[in-house]
N, C-alpha and C positions, 0 to 999 in steps of 0.2 A: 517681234512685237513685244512693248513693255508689258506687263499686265499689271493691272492696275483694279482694287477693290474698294467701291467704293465706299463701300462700309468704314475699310482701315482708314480711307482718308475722311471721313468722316470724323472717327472718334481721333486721328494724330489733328485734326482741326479744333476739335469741340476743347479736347485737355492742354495740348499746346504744352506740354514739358520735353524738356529736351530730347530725350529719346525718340518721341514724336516726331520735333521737326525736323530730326537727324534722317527719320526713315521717308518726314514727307520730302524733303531736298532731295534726298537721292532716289525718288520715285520721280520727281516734276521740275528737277533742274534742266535735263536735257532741252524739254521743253524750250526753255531759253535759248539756250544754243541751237535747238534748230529754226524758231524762231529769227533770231539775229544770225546766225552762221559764225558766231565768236563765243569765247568763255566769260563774260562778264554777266552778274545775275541782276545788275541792277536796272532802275527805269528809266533812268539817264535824264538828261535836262536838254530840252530840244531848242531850237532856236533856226533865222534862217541861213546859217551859216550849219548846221547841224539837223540834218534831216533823214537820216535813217539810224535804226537802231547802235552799230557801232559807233557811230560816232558821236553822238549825244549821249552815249555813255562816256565816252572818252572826255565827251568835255563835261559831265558833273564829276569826273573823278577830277578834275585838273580843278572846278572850280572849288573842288572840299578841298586837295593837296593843296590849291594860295592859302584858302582861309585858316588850314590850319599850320601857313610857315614851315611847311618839309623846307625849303630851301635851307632856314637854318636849321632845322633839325640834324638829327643824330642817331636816334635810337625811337623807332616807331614801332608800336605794337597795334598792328591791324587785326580787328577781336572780330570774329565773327566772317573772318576771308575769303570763303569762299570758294574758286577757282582760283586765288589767288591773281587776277589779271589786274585789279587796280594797284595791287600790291607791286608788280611788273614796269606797272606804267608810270607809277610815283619812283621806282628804284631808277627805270631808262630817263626820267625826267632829273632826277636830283641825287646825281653822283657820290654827294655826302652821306646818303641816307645808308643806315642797316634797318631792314626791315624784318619783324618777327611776327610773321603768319598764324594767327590762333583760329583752330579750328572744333569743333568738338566732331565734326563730323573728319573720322579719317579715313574715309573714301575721297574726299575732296582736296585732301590734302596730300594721299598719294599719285592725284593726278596732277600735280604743281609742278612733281618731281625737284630735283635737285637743281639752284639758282644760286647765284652769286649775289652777294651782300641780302639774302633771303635765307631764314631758318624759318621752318616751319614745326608745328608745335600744337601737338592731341590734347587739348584742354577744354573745360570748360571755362563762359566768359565771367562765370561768378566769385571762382577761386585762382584768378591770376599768380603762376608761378613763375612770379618775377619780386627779383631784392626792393626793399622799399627802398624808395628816391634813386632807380636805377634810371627812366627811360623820362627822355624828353616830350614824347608824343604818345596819346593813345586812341584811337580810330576806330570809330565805330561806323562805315559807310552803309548804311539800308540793314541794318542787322542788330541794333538796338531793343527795337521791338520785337525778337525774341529771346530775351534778357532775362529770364526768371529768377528771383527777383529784379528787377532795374535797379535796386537800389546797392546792392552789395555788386554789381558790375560798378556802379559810384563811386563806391567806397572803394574797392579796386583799384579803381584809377587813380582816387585821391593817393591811395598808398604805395602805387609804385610811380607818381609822377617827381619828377625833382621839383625844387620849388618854383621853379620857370616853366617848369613841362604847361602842355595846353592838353584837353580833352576834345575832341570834337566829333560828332553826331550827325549823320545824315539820317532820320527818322519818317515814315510818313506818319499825319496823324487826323484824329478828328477835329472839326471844331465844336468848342464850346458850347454852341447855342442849340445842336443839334442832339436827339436821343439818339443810341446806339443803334436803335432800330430802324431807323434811318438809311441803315446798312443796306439794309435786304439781303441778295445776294453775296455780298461782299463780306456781311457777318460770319460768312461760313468758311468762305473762300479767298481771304485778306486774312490768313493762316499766321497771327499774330495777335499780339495785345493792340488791344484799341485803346491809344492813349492819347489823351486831351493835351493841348501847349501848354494848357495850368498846370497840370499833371505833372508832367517833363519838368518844368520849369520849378515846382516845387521840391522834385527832387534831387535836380541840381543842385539849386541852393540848400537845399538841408541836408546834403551831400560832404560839402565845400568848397562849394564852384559859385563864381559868379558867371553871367552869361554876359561877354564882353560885343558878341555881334551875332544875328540870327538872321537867315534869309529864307526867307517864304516863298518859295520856286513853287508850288502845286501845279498852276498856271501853265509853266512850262514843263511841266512832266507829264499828268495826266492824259491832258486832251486830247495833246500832237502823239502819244503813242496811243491809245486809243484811233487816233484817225488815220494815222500811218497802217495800224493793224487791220481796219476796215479797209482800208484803199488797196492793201496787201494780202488779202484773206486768202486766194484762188490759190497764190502761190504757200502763203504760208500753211497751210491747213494741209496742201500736200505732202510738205515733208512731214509736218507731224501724223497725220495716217501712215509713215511709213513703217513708225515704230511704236505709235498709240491706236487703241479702241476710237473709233469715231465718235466716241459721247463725252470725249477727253476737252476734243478740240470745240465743241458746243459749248460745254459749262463754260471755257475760256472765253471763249469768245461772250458769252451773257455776260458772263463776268467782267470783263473788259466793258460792253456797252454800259453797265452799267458804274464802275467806276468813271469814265466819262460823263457822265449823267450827275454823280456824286459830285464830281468835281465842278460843274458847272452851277449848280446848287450850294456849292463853299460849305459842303457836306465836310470832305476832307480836302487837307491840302499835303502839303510836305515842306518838312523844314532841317536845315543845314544850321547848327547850333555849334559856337567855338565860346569853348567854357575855359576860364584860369581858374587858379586855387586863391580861394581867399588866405588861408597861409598854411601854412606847415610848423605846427610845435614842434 
């Protein structure tokens, strides 16, 4: 059994600095994976061609790899990795690619283990230690929004991109018209900056980025996992009582109804943002 306090995860939610969400991922990552029965931590993008968890992962990771051109790529730096499995799935996709795994978490990073055309790499995503105008791609998939500051992971990218490099962003976020309170639930437990598309978008641009193409998937992320998770409870709820407290898989599951609820109300949504450099002096 994990043990899990709800206190800690209270205040690693309330302050949200790194060290925080270093110890909340490695308390509520698992979670996922018994959830899905695979290593990706993301929402994925569902469709009817893509109806349970892996593989609607598999295809939001494929649809950020087109939009952000791994095909011609070179040198990607995937910030924020993870388990590194989208990392896996862009390298078996695009032979070309050298991928360089940032993690700050290296618990996450020693379970990558050792990969071909894959270096993995104990950093934070604010102080990029990479040569300026080294890498053609830098990747942010679902892990932007815990960026403290977003704006020097920005500037980061601006200064190790060549001048052709692309930046790009899979974020969820709020929308504009809504108060944060709005949340509910989700305020405490969406263990991240809530951050508006003006927001985002402001800081692109006053970054060095233009924002060349954005797509607003909420739609198909939210609802259908949300509904999948309902339709799946009996079984999912078992594996997780086999290594959480049963109060674990409640707040998720609130949590979850509630996100759907969010989303249906264009509370939040989620967006895939492919950003160039306005130039390079």
């Amino acid at each position: 059994m994990i043990p899990i306090n709800l206190l800690d995860v209270f205040f690693w939610t309330f302050r949200r600095n790194e060290k925080d969400i270093v110890k909340l991922y490695t308390a509520l990552s698992p979670i996922m994976q018994l959830a899905t029965g695979g290593s990706m931590l993301n929402f994925g993008c569902w469709s009817p061609q893509h109806t349970d968890p892996i593989s609607a992962q598999n295809n939001l990771c494929t649809i950020f790899g087109n939009l952000a051109e791994l095909s011609s790529g070179k040198n990607a730096v995937d910030v924020g990795s993870g388990l590194s499995a989208p990392s896996k799935l862009w390298r078996d996709n695009f032979s070309n690619l050298h991928l360089y795994c940032v993690n700050i978490n290296f618990k996450q990073l020693v379970f990558s283990g050792k990969e071909k055309n894959m270096d993995f790499i104990n950093s934070t995503s604010t102080k990029l230690p990479f040569a300026s105008d080294s890498v053609d791609r830098v990747l942010a998939l679902e892990s932007a929004h815990h960026f403290k500051p977003l704006s020097n992971f920005i500037s980061e990218s601006k200064r190790i991109l060549t001048k052709s490099g692309l930046l790009v962003m899979a974020i969820p976020i709020i929308t504009g018209s809504y108060s944060i309170g709005k949340l509910g639930l989700l305020k405490f437990t969406w263990s991240s900056e809530h951050y508006e598309f003006d927001t985002i978008k402001e800081l692109v641009e006053s970054g060095g980025f233009t924002i060349s193409e954005e797509k607003l998937i909420g739609k198909f992320v939210y609802e259908p996992l949300a509904n999948y998770y309902i339709e799946h409870r009996t079984i999912i709820k078992k594996s997780i009582l086999e290594k959480y407290p049963g109060y674990v898989e409640k707040i998720l599951y609130k949590s979850i109804l509630k996100m759907k609820k969010a989303s249906e109300q264009k509370i939040i949504d989620y967006v895939i943002l492919k950003c160039i450099l306005k130039s390079k002096l």
